[in-house]
Each structure stands twice: as structure tokens, then as C-alpha cells.
C-alpha positions as CSV (number, residue, x, y, z in Angstrom):
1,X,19.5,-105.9,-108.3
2,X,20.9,-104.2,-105.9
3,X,18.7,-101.8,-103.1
4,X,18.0,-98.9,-104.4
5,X,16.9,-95.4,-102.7
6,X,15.4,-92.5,-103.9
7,X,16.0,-89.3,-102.0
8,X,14.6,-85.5,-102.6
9,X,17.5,-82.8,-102.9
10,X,16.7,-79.5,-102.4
11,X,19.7,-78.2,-102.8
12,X,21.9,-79.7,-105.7
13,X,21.1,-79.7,-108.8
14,X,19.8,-82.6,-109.2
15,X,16.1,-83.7,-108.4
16,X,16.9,-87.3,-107.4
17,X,19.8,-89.3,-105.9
18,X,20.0,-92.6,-106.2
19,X,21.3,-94.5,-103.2
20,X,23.1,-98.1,-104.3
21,X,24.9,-100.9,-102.5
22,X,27.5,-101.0,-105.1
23,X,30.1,-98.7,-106.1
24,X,29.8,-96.9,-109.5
25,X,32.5,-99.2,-111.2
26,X,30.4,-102.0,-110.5
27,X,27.1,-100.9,-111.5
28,X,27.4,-98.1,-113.7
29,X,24.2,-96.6,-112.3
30,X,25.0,-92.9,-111.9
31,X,28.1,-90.4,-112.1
32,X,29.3,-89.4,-108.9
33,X,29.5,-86.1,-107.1
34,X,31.9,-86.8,-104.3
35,X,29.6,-85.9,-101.4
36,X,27.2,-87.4,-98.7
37,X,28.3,-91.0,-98.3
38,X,31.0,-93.2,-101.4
39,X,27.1,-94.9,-102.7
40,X,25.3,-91.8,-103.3
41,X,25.3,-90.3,-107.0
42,X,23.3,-87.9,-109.2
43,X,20.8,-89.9,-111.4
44,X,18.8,-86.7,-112.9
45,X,20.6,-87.7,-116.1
46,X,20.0,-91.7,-115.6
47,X,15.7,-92.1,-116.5
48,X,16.5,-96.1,-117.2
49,X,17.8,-96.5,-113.7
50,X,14.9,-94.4,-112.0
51,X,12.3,-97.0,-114.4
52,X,13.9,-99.6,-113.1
53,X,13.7,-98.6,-109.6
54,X,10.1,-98.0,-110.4
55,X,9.4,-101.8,-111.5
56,X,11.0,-103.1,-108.2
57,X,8.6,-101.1,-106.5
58,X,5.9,-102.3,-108.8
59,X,7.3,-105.6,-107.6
60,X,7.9,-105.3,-104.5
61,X,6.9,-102.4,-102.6
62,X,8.2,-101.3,-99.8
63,X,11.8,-104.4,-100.1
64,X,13.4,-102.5,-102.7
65,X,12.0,-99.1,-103.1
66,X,11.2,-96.0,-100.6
67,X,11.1,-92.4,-100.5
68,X,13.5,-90.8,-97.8
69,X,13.5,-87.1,-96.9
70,X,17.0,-85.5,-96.6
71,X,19.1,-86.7,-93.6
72,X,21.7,-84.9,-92.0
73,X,24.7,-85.6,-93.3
74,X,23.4,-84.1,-96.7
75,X,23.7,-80.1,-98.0
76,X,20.5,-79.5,-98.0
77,X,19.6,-80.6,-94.3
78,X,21.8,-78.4,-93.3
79,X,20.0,-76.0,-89.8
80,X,20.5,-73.0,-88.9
81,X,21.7,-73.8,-85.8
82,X,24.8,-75.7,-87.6
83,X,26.0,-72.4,-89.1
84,X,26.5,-70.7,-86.3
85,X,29.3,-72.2,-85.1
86,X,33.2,-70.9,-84.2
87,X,34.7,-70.9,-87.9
88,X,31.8,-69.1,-89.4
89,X,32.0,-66.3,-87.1
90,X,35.4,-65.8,-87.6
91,X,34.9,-65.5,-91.4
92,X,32.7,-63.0,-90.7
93,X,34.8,-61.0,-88.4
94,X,37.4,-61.7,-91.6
95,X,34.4,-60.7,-93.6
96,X,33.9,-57.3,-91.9
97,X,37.0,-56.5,-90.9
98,X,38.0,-55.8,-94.6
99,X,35.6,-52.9,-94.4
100,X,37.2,-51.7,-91.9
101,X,40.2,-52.2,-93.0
102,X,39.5,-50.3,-96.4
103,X,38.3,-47.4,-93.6
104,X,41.8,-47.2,-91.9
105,X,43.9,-47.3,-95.4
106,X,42.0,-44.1,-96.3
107,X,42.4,-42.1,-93.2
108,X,46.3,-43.1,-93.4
109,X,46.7,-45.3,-90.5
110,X,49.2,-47.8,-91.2
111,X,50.4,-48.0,-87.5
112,X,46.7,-49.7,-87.4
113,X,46.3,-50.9,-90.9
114,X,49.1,-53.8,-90.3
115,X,48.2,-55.3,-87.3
116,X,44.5,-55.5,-87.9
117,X,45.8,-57.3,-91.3
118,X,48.0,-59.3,-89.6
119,X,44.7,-60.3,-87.0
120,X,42.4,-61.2,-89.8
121,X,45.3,-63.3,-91.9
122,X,45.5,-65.3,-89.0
123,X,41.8,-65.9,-89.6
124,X,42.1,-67.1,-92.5
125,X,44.6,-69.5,-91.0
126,X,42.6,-70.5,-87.9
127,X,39.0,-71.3,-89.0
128,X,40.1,-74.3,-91.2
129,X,41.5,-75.9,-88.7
130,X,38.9,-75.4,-85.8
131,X,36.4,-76.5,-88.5
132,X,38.5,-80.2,-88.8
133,X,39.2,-79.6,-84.9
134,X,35.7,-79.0,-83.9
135,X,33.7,-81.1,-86.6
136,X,31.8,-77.8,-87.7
137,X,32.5,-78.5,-91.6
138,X,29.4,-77.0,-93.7
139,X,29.4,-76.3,-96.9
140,X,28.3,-72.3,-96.2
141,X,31.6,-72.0,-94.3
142,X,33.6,-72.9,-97.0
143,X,31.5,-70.6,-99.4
144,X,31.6,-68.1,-96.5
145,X,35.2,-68.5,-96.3
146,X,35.4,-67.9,-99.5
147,X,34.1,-64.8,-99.7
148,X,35.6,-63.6,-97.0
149,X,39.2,-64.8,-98.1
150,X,38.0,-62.5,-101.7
151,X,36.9,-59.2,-99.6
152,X,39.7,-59.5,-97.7
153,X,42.4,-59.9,-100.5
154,X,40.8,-56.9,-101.8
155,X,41.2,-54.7,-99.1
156,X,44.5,-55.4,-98.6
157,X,45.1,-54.5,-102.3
158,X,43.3,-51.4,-102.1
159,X,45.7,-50.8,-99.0
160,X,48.8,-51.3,-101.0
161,X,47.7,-49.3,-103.8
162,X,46.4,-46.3,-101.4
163,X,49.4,-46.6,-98.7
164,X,52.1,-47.5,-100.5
165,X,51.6,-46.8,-104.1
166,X,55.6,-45.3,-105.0
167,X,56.8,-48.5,-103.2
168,X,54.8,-50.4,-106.0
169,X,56.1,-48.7,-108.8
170,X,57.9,-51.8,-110.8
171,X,55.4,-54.8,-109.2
172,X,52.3,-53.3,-111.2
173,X,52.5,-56.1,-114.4
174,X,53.2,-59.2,-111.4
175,X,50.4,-57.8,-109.5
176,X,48.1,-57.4,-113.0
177,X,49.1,-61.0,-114.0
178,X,47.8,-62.5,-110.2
179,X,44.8,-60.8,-110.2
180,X,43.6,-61.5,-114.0
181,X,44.4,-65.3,-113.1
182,X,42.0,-65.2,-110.3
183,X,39.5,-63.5,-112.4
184,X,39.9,-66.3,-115.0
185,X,39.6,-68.6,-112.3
186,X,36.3,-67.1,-111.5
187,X,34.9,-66.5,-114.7
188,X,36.0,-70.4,-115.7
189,X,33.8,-71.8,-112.7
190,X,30.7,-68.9,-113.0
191,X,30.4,-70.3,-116.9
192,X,30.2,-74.0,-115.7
193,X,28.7,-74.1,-112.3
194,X,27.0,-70.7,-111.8
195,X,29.2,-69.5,-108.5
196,X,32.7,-68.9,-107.3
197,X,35.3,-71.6,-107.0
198,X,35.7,-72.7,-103.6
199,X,38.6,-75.3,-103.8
200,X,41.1,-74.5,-101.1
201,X,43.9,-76.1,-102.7
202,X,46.9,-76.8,-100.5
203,X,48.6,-74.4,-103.4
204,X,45.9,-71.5,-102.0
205,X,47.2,-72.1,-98.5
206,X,50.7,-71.8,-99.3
207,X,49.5,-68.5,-101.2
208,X,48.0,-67.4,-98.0
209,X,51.1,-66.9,-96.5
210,X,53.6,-65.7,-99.1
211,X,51.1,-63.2,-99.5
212,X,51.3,-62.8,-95.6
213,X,54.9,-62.2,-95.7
214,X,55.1,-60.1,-98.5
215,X,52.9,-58.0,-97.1
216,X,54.8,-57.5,-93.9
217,X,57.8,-57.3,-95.7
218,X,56.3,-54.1,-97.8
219,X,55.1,-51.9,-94.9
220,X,58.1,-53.0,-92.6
221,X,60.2,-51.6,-95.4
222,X,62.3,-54.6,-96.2
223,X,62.1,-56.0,-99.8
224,X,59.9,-56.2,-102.7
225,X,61.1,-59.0,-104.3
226,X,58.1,-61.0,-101.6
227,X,55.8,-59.6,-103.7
228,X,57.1,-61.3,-107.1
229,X,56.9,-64.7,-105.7
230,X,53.7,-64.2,-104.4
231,X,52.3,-63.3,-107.5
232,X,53.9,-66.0,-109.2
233,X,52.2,-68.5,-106.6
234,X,49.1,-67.0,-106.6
235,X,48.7,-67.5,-110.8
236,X,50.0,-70.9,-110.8
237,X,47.0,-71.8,-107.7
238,X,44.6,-70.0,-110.0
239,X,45.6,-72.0,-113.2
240,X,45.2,-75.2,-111.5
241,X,41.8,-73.8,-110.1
242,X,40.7,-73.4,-113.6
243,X,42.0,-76.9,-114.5
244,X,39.9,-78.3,-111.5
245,X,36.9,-76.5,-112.9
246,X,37.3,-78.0,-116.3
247,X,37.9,-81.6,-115.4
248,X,34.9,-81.5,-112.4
249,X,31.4,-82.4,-113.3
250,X,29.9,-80.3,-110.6
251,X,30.7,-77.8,-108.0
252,X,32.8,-79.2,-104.6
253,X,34.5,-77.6,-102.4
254,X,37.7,-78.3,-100.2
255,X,39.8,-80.3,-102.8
256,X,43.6,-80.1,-101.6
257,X,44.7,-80.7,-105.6
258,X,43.8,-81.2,-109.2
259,X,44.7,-84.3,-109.0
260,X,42.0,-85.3,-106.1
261,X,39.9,-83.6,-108.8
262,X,40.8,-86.1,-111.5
263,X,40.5,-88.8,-108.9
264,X,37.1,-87.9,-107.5
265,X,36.1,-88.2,-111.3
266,X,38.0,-91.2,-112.0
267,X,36.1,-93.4,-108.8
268,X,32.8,-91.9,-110.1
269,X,32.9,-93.7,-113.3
């Protein structure tokens, strides 16, 4: 028998998590949830293997059994002090600018309105990367990110809609078809985990910037045809968002693709 650990979560779902020295495949002892370290799984759902943890300690106490509080590298022990860092402020500048930018759509500005969009895009680009760069990786960002990434998207939709409304007269069905995707997307991950998908496919980056360029390309006045492959992107990344929620067993975030979704869920077992 292997060393076992039982930890308190406060966070996850779970009550327990059961630390082992072997991998999942080899012991069977729990179903894995792809965070902290490869040996930790959820074992709420696994009684015989918490009994048995138990006896050792009957046993043995103290060699096989002990209780840890959470450590650092898990959710849950995550400080204040470790969310205020460079790529959560600037999803909260991304955060509030779409206010703002709602503000400037209504008063007409569009000599402001587009380069204020253009500044908080390049958020969106930025913080992901100085969150790899500068080891600031929590999981608030990337719900924070998320967030700010859907306040954002909507602004710039209410911008379309208010500034440039005749220019959208034949993209209305494209546009309808993207944005009931992502609300399917939603729904999909709200019915099984209770809160918004927060995936950040590679497929969501690529979105980022055809929507980027379509959006330039509308107010500069060159071509709406941008918008139609955006859309088009935008519900295929939603529809493999919804696939990701189905085949996941709990909520994760940062996943570059369904089929790290599959994997994650393959290695657990």
C-alpha cells in the first residue's frame, strides 16, 4: 500500500483529496481533476479508499496517514497578495474599460471608440502571456479574464449595433448564430459545473483576433465580409467549448483543445 495523504479543500468540490504515490492507472484510487500535482485526485466519491486510509492509520499512525492543511500550490491557498499582480489588473482595466467604452459608443465618438478598443484587445492579448512570462497564473485571473473577455465582447457589440447599425444590415443571422453558440456554451457549462466556461482554447485566441480585424475593418470602412468569418470561428470555438464541457468531469480552466480535454480524462482513469 502505497502513502496516502489526506488534505482539506476549501475550495473544490470535493471534501477530501487523496494524495498517492502511484498514478491513477496503477491504483485505481480516485478520478483525476487535472490540477495541483499528476498524484492528487478527488476521492469524495471513493469511501473504500478513505477506510482504508483509516486502518493504516489504525495501524500505523503517523507512517502512513496524516492530515495536511492546504499548501500553496493548491486553489484554495491562494492570498490575496497573489492576485494582485500585472495580468489581473490589466483585466480589470479590460474589465472597466468596456463601461467606458459603452459611454463613448453612445455619445457618438468613434474617433475614440476605436482606439480605446483597439487598447483593451491588446489586453486581452497581453495578460496571458505576462501571466506565463511572469509566473502569476491563478485560477481568479483566468475567471477574471474571463469575465472581462465577456464585458468586453459585449461592449463592442453594443458599439456595432449603436455606431454602425446600416453597415450591419445583411450580417444580423452570422452575428445571431455566434452569439447563441456562446450562449449554449454557457448554459452547457452553468447546468454541469455551476459557472462560466473558462477554457481559453487556442480556437478562442484565434477568435480574438479575427474579431480584432473585423472590427477594424468595419469602422475603417473596408469590408464586411471579416465579419462572416469571424462568426463562423467564433461558433465552431463555442461548439468545441460545449464538447469540452461534456466530456470534463469538473470545471478547469486554460485547456488549449478538446482533445487535451479527452486526454486529461483519459490519464485520470
Amino acid at each position: 500500500m502505497s502513502f496516502l495523504s489526506i488534505m482539506y479543500s476549501t475550495e473544490m468540490s470535493c471534501d477530501l483529496l487523496l494524495e498517492c504515490d502511484l498514478r491513477p492507472s496503477e491504483c485505481g484510487c480516485a478520478r483525476g481533476i487535472g490540477l495541483r500535482t499528476p498524484r492528487t485526485w478527488c476521492v469524495t466519491a471513493f469511501a473504500s479508499r478513505i477506510g482504508d486510509a483509516i486502518g493504516l492509520a489504525r495501524q500505523a499512525p503517523g507512517r502512513y496517514l496524516r492530515v495536511m492543511p492546504p499548501t500553496d500550490d493548491q486553489p484554495a491557498a491562494e492570498s490575496i497578495t497573489s492576485l494582485i499582480n500585472v495580468p489581473n489588473s490589466l483585466c480589470a482595466i479590460r474589465f472597466l474599460g468596456s463601461f467606458v467604452l459603452i459611454g463613448i459608443a453612445i455619445a457618438g465618438a468613434t474617433n475614440i471608440f476605436v482606439p480605446l478598443l483597439a487598447f483593451l484587445l491588446m489586453t486581452d492579448w497581453v495578460d496571458g502571456k505576462l501571466a506565463i512570462l511572469l509566473q502569476q497564473q491563478t485560477r481568479f485571473g483566468a475567471k477574471l479574464d474571463t469575465v472581462a473577455d465577456v464585458t468586453l465582447y459585449v461592449a463592442l457589440l453594443f458599439g456595432l449595433i449603436w455606431l454602425k447599425h446600416a453597415e450591419l444590415a445583411d450580417q444580423w443571422l452570422w452575428m445571431g448564430v455566434a452569439a447563441a453558440s456562446y450562449a449554449a456554451s454557457v448554459i452547457a457549462a452553468f447546468i454541469k459545473f455551476g459557472s462560466f466556461p473558462s477554457y481559453h482554447t487556442r480556437a478562442a485566441k484565434t477568435c480574438w483576433f479575427l474579431v480584432s480585424v473585423a472590427s477594424i475593418a468595419l469602422f475603417a470602412g473596408w469590408s464586411t465580409w471579416p465579419i462572416r468569418v469571424a462568426a463562423i470561428a467564433v461558433t465552431a470555438t463555442n461548439l468545441e467549448a460545449i464538447g469540452i464541457t461534456f466530456v470534463l468531469n469538473s470545471p478547469q480552466v486554460d485547456l488549449p483543445s478538446i482533445y487535451h480535454a479527452w486526454k486529461l480524462l483519459r490519464d485520470s482513469r
